[in-house]
Structures are given as structure tokens and as C-alpha cells.
VEXPATI-982202 format. One record per residue (C-alpha): residue in one letter; x, z, y. Coordinates in Angstrom, 1 decimal. Each point is the difference from the previous one (the first is absolute). Layout:
VEXPATI-982202
selo: A px: X pz: Z py: Y
...
***
This chain:
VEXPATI-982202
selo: X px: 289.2 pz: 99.8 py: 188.4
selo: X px: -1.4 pz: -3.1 py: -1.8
selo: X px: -0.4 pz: 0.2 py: -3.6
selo: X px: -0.3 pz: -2.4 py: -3.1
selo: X px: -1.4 pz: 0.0 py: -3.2
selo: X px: 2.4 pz: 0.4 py: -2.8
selo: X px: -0.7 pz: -3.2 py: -1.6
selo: X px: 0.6 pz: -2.1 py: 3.1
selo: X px: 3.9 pz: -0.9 py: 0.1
selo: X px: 1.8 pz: 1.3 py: 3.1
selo: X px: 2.5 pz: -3.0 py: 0.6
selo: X px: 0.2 pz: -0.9 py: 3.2
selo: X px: -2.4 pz: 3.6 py: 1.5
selo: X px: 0.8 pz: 1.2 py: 3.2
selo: X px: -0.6 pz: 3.4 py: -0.3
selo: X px: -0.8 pz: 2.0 py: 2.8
selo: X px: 0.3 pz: 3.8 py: 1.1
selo: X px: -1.9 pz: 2.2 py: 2.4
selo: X px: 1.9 pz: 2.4 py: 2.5
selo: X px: -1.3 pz: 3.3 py: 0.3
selo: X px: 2.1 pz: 0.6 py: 2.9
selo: X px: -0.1 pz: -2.2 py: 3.1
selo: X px: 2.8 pz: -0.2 py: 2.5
selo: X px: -0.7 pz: 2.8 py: 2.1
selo: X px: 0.0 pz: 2.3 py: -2.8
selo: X px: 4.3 pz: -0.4 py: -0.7
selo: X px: 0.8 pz: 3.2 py: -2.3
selo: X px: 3.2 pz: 2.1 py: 2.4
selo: X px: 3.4 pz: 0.1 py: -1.8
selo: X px: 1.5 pz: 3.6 py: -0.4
selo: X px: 2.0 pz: 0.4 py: 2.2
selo: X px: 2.7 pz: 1.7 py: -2.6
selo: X px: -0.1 pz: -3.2 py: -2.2
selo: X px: -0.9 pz: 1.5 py: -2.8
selo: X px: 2.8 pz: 2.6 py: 0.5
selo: X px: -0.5 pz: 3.2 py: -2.3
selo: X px: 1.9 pz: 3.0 py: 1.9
selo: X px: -1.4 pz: 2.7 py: -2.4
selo: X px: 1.3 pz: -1.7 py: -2.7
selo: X px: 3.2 pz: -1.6 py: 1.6
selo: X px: 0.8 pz: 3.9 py: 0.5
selo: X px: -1.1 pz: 1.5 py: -3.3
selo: X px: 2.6 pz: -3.1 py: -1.5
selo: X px: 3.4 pz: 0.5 py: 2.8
selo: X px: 1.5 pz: 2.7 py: -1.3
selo: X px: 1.9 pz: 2.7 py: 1.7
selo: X px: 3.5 pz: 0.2 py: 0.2
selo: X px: 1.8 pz: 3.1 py: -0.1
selo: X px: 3.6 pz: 1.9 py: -1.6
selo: X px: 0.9 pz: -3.7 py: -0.4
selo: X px: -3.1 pz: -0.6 py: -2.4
selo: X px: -3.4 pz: -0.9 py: 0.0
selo: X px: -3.1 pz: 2.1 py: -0.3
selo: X px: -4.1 pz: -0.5 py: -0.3
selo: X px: -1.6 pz: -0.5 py: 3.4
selo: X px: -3.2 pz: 0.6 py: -1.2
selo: X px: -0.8 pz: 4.4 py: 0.0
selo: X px: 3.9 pz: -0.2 py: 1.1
selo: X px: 1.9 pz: 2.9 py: -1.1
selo: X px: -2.5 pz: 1.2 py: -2.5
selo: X px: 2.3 pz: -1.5 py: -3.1
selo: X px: 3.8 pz: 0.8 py: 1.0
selo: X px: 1.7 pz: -2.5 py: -2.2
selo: X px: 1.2 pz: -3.8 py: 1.0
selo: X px: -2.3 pz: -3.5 py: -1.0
selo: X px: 2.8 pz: -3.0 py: 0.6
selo: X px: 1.4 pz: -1.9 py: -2.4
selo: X px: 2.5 pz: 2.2 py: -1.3
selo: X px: -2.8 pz: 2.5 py: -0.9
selo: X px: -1.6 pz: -2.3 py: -1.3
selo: X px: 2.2 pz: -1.4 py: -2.5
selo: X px: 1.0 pz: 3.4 py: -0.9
selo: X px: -3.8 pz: 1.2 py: -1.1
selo: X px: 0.2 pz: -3.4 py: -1.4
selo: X px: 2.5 pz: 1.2 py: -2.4
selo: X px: -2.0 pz: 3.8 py: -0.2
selo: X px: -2.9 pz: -2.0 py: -1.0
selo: X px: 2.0 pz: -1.6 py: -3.0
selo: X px: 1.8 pz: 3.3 py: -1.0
selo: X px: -3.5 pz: 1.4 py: -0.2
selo: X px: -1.3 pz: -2.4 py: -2.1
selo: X px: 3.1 pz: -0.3 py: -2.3
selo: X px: -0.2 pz: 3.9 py: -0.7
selo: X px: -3.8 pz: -0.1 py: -0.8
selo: X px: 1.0 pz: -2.9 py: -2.2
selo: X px: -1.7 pz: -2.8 py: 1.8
selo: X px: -3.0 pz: 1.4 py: 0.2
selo: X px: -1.9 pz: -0.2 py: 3.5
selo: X px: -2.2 pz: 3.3 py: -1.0
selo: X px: -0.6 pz: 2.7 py: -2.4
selo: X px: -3.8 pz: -0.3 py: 0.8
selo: X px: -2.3 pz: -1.3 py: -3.0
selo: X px: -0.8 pz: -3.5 py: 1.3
selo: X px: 1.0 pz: -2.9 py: -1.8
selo: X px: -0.5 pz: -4.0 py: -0.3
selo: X px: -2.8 pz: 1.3 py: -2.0
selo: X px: -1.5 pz: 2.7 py: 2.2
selo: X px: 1.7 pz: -1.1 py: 3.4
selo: X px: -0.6 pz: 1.7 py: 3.2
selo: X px: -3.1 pz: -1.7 py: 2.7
selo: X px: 1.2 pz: 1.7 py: 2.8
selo: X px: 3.4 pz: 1.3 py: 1.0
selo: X px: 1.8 pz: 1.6 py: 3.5
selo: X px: 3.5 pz: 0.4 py: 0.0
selo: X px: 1.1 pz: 2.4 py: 2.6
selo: X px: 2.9 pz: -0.2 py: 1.9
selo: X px: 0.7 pz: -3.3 py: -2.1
selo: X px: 3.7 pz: -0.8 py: 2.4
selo: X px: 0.9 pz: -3.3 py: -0.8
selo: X px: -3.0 pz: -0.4 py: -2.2
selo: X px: 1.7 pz: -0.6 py: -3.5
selo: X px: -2.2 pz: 1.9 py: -2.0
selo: X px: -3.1 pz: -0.9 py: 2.0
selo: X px: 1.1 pz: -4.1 py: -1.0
selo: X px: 0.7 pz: 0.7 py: -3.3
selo: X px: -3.4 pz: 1.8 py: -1.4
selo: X px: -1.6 pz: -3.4 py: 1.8
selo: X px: 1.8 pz: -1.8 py: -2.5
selo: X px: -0.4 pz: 1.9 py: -2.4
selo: X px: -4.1 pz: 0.4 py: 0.4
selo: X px: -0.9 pz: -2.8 py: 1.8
selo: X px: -3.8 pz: 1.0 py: 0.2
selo: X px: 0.7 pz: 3.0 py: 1.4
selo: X px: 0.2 pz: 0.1 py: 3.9
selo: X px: 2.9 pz: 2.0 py: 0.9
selo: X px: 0.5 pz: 1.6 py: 3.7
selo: X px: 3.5 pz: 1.4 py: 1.5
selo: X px: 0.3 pz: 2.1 py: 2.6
selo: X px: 2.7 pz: 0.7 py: 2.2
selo: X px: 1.5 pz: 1.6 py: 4.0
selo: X px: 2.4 pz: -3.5 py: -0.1
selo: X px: -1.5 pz: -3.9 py: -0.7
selo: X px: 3.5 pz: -0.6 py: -2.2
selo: X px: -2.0 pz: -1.2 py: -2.7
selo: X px: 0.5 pz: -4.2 py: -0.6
selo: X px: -2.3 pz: -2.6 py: 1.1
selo: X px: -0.9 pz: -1.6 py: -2.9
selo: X px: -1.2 pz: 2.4 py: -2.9
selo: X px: -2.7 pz: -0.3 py: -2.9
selo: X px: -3.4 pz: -0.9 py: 1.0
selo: X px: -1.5 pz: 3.4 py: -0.8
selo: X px: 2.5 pz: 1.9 py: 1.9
selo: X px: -0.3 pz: 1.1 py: 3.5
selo: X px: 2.2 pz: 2.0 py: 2.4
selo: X px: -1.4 pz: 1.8 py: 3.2
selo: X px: 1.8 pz: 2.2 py: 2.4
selo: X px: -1.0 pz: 3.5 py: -0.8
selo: X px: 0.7 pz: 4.1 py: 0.8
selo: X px: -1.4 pz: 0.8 py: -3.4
selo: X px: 0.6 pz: 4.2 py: 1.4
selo: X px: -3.3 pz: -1.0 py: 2.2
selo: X px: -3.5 pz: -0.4 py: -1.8
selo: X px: -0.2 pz: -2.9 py: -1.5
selo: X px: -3.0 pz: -2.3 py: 0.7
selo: X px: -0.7 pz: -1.4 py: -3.8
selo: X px: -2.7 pz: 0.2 py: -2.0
selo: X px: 0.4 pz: 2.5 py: -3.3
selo: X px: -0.1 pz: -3.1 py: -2.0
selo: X px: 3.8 pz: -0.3 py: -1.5
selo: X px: 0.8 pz: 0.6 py: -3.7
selo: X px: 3.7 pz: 0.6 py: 0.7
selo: X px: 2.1 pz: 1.0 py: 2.9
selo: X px: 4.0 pz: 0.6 py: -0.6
selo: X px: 2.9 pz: 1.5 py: 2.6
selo: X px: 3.9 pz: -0.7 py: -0.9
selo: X px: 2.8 pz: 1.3 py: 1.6
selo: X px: -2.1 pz: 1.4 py: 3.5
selo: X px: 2.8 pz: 2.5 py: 0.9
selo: X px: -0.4 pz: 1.0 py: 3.0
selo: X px: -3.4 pz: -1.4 py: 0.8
selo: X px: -1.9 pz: 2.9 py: 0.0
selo: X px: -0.4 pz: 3.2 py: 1.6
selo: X px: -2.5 pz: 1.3 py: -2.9
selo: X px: -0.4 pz: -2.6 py: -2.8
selo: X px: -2.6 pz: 2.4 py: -2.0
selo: X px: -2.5 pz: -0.6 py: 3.2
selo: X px: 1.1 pz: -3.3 py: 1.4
selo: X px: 0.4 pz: -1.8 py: -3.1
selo: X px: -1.5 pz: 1.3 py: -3.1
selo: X px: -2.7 pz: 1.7 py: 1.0
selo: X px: -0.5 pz: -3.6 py: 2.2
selo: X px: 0.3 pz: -1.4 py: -3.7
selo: X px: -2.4 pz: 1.9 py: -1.6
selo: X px: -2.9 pz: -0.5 py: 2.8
selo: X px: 0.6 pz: -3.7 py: -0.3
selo: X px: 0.3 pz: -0.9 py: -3.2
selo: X px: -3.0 pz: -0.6 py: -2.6
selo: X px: -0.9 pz: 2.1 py: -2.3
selo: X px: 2.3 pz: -0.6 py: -3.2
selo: X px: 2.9 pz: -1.2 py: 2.7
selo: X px: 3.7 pz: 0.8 py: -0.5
selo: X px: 2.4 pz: 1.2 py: 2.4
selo: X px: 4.4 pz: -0.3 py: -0.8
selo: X px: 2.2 pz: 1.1 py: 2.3
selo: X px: 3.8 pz: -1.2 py: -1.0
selo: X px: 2.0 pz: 2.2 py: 2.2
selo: X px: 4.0 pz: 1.3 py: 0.3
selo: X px: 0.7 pz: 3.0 py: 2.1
selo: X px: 3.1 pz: 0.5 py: 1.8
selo: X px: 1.3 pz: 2.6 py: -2.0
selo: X px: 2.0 pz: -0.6 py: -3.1
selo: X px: 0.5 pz: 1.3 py: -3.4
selo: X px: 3.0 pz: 0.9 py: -2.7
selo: X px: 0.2 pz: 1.1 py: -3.5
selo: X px: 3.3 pz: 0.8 py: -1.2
selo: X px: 1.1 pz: 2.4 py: 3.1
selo: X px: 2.3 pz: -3.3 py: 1.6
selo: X px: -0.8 pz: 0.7 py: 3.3
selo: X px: 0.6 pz: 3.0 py: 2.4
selo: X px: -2.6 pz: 1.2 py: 2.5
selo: X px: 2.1 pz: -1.6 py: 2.7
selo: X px: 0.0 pz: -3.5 py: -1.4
selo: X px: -0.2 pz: -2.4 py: 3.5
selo: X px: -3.1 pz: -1.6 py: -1.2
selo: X px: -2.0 pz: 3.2 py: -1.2
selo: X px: 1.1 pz: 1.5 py: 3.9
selo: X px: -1.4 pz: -3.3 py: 1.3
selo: X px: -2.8 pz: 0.5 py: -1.6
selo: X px: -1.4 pz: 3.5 py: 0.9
selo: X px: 1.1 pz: -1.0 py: 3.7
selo: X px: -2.2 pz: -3.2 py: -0.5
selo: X px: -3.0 pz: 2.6 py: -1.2
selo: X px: 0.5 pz: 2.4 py: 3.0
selo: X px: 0.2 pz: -2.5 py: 2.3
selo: X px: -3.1 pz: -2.0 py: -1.4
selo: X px: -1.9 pz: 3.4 py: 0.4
selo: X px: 0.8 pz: 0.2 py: 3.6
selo: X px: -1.6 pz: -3.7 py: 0.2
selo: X px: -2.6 pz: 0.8 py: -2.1
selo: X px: 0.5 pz: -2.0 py: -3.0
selo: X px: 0.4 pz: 0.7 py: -3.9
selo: X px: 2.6 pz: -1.4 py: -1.8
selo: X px: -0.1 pz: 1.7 py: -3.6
selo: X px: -3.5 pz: -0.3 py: -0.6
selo: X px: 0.9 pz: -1.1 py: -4.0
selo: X px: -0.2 pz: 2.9 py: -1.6
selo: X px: -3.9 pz: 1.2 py: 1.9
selo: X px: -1.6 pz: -3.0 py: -1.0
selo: X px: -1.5 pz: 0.6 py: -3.0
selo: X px: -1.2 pz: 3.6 py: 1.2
selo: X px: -1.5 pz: -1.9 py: 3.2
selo: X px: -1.6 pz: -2.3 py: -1.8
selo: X px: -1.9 pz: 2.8 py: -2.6
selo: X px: -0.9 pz: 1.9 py: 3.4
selo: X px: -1.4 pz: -2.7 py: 1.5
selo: X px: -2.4 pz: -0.6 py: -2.7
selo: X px: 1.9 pz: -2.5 py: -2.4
selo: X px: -0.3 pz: -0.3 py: -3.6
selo: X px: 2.2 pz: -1.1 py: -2.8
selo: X px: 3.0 pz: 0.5 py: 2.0
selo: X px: 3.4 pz: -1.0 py: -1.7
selo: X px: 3.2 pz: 0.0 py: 1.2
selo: X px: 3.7 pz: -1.5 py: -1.1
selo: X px: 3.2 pz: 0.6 py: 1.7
selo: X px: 2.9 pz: -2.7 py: -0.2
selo: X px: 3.4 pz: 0.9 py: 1.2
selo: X px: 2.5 pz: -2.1 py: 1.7
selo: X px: 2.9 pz: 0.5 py: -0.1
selo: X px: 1.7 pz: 0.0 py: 3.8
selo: X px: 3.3 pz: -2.8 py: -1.3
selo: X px: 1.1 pz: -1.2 py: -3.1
selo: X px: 0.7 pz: 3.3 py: -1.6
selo: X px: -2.2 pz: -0.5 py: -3.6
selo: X px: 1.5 pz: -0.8 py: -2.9
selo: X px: -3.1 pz: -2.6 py: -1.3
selo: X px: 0.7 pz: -3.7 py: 1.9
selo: X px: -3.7 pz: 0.1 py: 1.2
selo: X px: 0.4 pz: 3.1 py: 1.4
selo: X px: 2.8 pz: -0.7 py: 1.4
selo: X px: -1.0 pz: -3.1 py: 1.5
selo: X px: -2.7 pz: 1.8 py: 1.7
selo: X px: 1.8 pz: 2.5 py: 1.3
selo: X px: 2.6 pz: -2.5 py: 1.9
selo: X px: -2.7 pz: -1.7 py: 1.2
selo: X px: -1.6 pz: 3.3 py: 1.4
selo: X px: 3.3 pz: 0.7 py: 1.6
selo: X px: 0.0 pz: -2.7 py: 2.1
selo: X px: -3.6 pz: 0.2 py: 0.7
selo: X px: 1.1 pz: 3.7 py: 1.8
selo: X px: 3.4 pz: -1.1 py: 1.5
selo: X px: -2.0 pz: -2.7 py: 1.9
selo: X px: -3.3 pz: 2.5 py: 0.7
selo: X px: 2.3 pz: 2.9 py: 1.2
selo: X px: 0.2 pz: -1.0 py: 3.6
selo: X px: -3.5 pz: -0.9 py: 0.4
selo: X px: -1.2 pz: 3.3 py: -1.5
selo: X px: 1.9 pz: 1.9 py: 2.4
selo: X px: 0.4 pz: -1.2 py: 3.4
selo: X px: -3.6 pz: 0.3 py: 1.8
selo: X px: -0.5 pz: 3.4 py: -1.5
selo: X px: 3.2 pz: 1.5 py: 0.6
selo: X px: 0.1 pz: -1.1 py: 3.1
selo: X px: -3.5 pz: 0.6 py: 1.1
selo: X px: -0.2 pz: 3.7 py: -1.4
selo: X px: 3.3 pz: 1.2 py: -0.4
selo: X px: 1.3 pz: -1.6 py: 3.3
selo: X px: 3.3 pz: -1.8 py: -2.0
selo: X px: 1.2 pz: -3.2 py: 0.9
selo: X px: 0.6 pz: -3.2 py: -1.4
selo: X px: 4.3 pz: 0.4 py: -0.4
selo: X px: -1.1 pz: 4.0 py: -0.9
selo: X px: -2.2 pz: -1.3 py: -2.7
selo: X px: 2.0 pz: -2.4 py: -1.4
selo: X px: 3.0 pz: 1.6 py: -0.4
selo: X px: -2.4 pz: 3.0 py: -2.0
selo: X px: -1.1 pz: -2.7 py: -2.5
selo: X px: 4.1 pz: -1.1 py: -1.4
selo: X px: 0.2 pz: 3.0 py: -2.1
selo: X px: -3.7 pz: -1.1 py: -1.2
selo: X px: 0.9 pz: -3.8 py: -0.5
selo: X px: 3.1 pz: 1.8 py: -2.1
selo: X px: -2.1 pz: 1.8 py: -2.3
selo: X px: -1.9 pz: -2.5 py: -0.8
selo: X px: 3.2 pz: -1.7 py: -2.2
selo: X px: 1.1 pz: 3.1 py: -1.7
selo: X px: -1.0 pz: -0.3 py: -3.7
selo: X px: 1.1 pz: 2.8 py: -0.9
selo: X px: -3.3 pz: 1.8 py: 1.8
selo: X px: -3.0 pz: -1.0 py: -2.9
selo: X px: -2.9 pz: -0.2 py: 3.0
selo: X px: -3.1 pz: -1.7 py: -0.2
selo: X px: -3.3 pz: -0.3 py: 2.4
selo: X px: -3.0 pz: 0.0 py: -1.9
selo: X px: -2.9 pz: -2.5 py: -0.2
selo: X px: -3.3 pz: 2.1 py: 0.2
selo: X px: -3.0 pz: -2.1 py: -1.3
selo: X px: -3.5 pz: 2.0 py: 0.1
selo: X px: -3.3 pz: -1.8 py: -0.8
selo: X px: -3.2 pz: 1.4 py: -0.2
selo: X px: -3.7 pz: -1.1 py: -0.2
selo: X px: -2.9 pz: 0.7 py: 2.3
selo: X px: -2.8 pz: 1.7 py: -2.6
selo: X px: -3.0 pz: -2.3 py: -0.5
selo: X px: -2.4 pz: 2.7 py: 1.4
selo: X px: 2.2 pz: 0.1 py: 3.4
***
């Protein structure tokens, strides 16, 4: 390459370039053209009951990813927030004392993941998920990798926050997979929140009879989960897990939500119309691969079980709710 000084003008220069590389050294195409099959596969998703599921660890998670899903955690997401009063966490970080490093597990469609990058824009945020659902085009310091977070998980012990929402079903022990996971991996000082609502449901004023549809549903949906190896009330063990584990400062607040628009308050009640649709359009999804995986029911057999459910859920005179259980708790300094 010729060079000039960088007082000498360069109109009218002909610059020149070297090849490192002469014409018997051509670099081979591959052959694939740049075709990436393992992740071409990890993004088709499978197709079963009419719906679609992860293709990545297939079968591990036994609910539905399409759009329809999608829009319906979409509107979970929302509900959450609404209940907890817009608040993304109960965890002690602030504008003022924000978070450096944060892994959202399980993040779904990655709402909460986006948001707390807006919210703390120097903090880099990473979510983690069986399904790439999450959109293209996020904040800057928020990332999304295709993950079995129930396998050992190949970070550094360097976050100051991690955070679970909604992982029904996910686990097959969330004290050992997740939170003891949590406490190996984050820094000393780190938080830990899980945000979490079992399957099981609740009542105050003696409205509802031991055979209500959605209460049967329910304990079928925790027998059956067993069978496949997955919790689904793991709520009201959190806070207990946590302390075992080795976690400090451990608080916990329970929000109910009520299951349609029974509640007398207009926010409440609002809520709790919104959550009823959330479940008429999660029903289906929750029950077909189970049921018909471990209890050998088919599609027609399973729907026709879920009418007297969908029923239930517009009977007002029934007071239920499902309860928010959020548990945070700090890793001790000297950990």
C-alpha cells in the first residue's frame, strides 16, 4: 500500500491495495449457504392438538407458544402488573440504586425482560426462555437466548438480581433448579423475586362448594402435572424455599384475583374480568397435552370436560380468587 504524508493533499491519488491472497488461494463457499439447521429447528415449532409447542427440549414445558398464547400471557403480564400496582418488582432497586445485572427466567414473550431495560438503561438485562417468541427489536441492554434454565446454567455468579413470573409448570423442583441456581449465581448482596400463581384457588365467604368445576379442574391439573413431573402450586413454598436455601431478608405479599367480575370496588372488578378472559382463553392450552399424554383423554373427551369449567368461570355468585405470591429475598454479603 502506498502512503502519504498528511499534509500533502490527496486530489487526484490513486491509491493502491495489496492482496494477501492470490488467485489460487479462492476461499470454498459452504455448501449450506449460510443455512443454520440448529437454529432453523430450535425456531419451527411443533404442531400438535391443533396448537403449537417449543421444539427446543420438546415436551419438557406442556403448554402452547403461538399467537394466541401469546397474546393471552400478554394480557397475564398486564394483570400482574395492574395488581402489584404497576410496579415491575418488590425488590429494593430503584432509579437511584438500580440493578447492573439482571436474568429473567422463563421471560415468554419478554415483557418484563423489555420493560426493566427501559426502565434501567445501564443495566444489561438477559431473558431466558424453551421458545424464541420474544420480538426483534428490544432495548439495547436486553438480550434473549434460547435456554432450559432446569439444566446448570453456564453464567458467571456475577448478577445482582434474577426474577421468575408466572413459571407454572416449568419445573419439576423449583427449590433445586431455580433458587438454589439463584443463589449460586448471584453476588453477594443479590436479590432473587419470584411472582408466581398456583393453579389452585381460594374463597372467603364459604361461596363455593368443593365440587365447583374450576376447583375439580384444578386438583386434576395438579395430579396430572405430578404424573409429568411438574409443580404447579409452588406459591405458597416459596418463601420457606428461599430461607432453606440460604436467603436472607425474605418478604412475601399475596394479591388476590379475583376469577371474573365479582368485586364490588371498579378496580377490582376490572381486574377480575380481565382475569376471566385471561383463563377462558388459557383453559384449552393448559389441558390438552397433559391430559392427553398422562391420562390418555382425547381432544373431543377433553373439551367437552372443560364447558362446565368455562361455566364457572361467569358465576358471580362464587367470590374466587387466584393469588399472586411475590417472595424476594437477598443473598447475605458473607455468601
Amino acid at each position: 500500500m502506498s502512503f502519504r504524508s498528511a499534509d500533502q493533499p490527496l486530489d487526484h491519488y490513486r491509491f493502491t491495495f495489496e492482496s494477501y491472497l492470490d488467485d489460487s488461494g479462492r476461499i470454498e463457499p459452504d455448501a449450506s449457504g449460510g443455512h443454520d439447521s440448529l437454529s432453523d429447528s430450535i425456531a419451527k415449532a411443533r404442531e400438535e392438538f391443533g396448537r403449537t409447542y417449543h421444539s427446543y427440549r420438546a415436551g419438557s414445558y406442556h403448554f402452547p407458544n403461538d399467537a394466541s398464547e401469546n397474546d393471552r400471557e400478554e394480557e397475564q403480564y398486564e394483570i400482574a402488573k395492574m395488581v402489584m400496582d404497576g410496579r415491575l418488582h418488590l425488590s429494593p432497586f430503584s432509579s437511584a440504586h438500580p440493578p447492573r445485572k439482571v436474568l429473567d427466567i422463563a421471560t415468554g414473550t419478554g415483557s418484563w425482560a423489555i420493560e426493566m431495560g427501559d426502565k434501567y438503561p445501564e443495566a444489561e438485562i438477559i431473558g431466558t426462555d424453551l421458545s424464541p417468541i420474544q420480538p426483534a427489536f428490544v432495548p439495547p441492554n436486553v438480550r434473549f437466548f434460547v435456554e432450559d434454565s432446569s439444566d446448570d446454567w453456564d453464567y458467571p455468579a456475577e448478577f445482582d438480581f434474577i426474577h421468575t413470573r408466572v413459571t407454572i409448570g416449568c419445573w419439576s423442583d423449583m427449590k433445586r433448579q431455580i433458587i438454589q441456581r439463584a443463589f449460586d449465581h448471584l453476588q453477594p448482596g443479590g436479590w432473587l423475586e419470584c411472582q408466581e400463581i398456583p393453579a389452585a384457588i381460594g374463597c372467603d365467604d364459604g361461596t363455593m362448594s368443593p365440587d365447583y368445576a374450576w376447583h375439580r379442574w384444578a386438583t386434576e391439573l395438579d395430579t396430572v402435572s405430578r404424573l409429568a413431573d411438574r409443580q404447579v402450586n409452588t406459591g405458597p413454598h416459596l418463601a420457606s424455599w428461599m430461607r432453606e436455601v440460604g436467603f436472607v431478608d425474605v418478604h412475601e405479599m399475596v394479591f388476590k384475583i379475583p376469577m371474573n367480575g365479582w368485586p364490588k370496588e371498579t378496580r377490582l372488578k376490572h381486574v377480575g374480568m380481565m382475569w376471566q378472559r385471561t383463563l377462558l382463553e388459557g383453559l384449552s392450552g393448559f389441558s390438552l397435552s397433559l391430559f392427553c399424554r398422562y391420562l390418555g383423554k382425547t381432544v373431543e373427551e377433553i373439551e367437552m370436560s372443560l364447558v362446565d369449567v368455562r361455566k364457572c368461570l361467569f358465576d358471580r355468585d362464587v367470590h374466587a380468587y387466584h393469588r399472586l405470591h411475590v417472595v424476594w429475598g437477598r443473598k447475605p454479603e458473607a455468601a
